[in-house]
VOVEXFI-453369 format. One line per field, with one value per residue (C-alpha): residue in three letters; residue number from 1; x, y, z. Coordinates in pm, 1 decimal. Each point is the difference from the previous one (the first is absolute). Example, Ala and Ser with C-alpha at 12.3 -4.5 7.8 and 13.67 -1.06 7.14 Angstrom:
// residues 2
rest ALA | SER;
nr 1 | 2;
xx 1230.0 | 137.0;
yy -450.0 | 344.0;
zz 780.0 | -66.0;
***
This chain:
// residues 70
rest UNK | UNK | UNK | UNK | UNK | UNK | UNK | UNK | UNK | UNK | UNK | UNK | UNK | UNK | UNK | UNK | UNK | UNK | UNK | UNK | UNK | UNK | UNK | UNK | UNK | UNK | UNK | UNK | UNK | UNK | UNK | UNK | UNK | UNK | UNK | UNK | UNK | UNK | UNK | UNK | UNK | UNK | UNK | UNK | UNK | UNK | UNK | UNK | UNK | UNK | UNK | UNK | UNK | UNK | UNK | UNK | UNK | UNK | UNK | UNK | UNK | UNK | UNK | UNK | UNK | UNK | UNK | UNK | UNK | UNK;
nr 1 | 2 | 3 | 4 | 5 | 6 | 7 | 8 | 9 | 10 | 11 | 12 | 13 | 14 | 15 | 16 | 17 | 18 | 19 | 20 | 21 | 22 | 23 | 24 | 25 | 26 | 27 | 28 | 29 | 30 | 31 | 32 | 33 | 34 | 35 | 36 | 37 | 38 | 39 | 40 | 41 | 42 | 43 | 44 | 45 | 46 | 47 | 48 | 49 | 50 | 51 | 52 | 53 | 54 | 55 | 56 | 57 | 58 | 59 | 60 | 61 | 62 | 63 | 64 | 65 | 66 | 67 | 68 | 69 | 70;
xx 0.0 | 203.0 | -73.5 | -234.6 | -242.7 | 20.0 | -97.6 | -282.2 | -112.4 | 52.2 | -190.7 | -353.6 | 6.5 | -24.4 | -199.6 | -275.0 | 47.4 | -79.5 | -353.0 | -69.1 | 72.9 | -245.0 | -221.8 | -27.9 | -311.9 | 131.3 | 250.5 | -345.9 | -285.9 | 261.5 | 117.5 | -406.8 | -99.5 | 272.1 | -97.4 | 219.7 | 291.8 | 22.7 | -49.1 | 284.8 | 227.0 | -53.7 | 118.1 | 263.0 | 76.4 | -27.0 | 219.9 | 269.8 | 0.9 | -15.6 | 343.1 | 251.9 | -65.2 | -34.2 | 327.5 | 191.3 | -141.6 | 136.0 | 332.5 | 44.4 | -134.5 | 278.7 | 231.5 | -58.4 | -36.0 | 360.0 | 105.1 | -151.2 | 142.6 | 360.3;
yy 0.0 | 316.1 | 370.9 | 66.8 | -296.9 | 149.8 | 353.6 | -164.9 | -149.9 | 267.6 | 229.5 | -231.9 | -48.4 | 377.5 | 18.1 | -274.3 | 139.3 | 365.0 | -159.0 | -195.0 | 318.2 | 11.0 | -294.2 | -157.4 | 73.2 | 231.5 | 166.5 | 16.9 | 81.6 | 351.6 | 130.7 | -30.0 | 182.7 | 250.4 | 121.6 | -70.2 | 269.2 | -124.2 | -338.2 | 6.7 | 135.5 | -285.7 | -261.6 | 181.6 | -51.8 | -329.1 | -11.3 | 174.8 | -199.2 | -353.0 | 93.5 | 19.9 | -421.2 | -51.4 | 173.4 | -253.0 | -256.3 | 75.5 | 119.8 | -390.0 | -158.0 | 123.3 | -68.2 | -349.9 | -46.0 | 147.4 | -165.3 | -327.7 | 71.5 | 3.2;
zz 0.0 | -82.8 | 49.9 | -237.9 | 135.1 | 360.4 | -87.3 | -230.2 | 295.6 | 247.1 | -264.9 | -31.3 | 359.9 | 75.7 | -242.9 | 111.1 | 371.5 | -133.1 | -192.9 | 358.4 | 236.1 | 265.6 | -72.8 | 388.3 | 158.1 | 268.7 | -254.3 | -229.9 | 242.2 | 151.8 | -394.0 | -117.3 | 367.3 | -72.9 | -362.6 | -290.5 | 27.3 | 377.1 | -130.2 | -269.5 | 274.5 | 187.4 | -283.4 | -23.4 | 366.4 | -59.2 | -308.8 | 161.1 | 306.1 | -187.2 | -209.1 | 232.4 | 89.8 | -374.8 | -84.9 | 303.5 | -148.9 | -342.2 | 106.4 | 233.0 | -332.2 | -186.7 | 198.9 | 43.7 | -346.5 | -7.4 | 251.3 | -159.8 | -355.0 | 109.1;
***
């Protein structure tokens, strides 16, 4: 798996967590009570909050596959 594989998969899996943003029922249920600027903030939150795991999980990924290729 080289470089261009990771940041292909890196890429559609911000991409599917940006389309799911917000969609558990207490994450839903606050955003729709809020309005939709308030609501859109909130996603964003989440967004924000959910990267810095899914970048660490990357960055150990790649290094065992390093690790693993030499």
């Amino acid at each position: 798996m080289g470089m261009k594989a990771i940041l292909r998969s890196l890429a559609l899996t911000l991409l599917l967590a940006a389309s799911a943003a917000g969609q558990c029922a207490l994450c839903y249920r606050t955003a729709q009570s809020l309005g939709a600027a308030r609501g859109r903030i909130l996603n964003s939150g989440i967004l924000i909050l959910g990267t810095p795991p899914l970048v660490i999980l990357t960055g150990f990924a790649f290094l065992i596959h390093r690790r693993n290729r030499r």
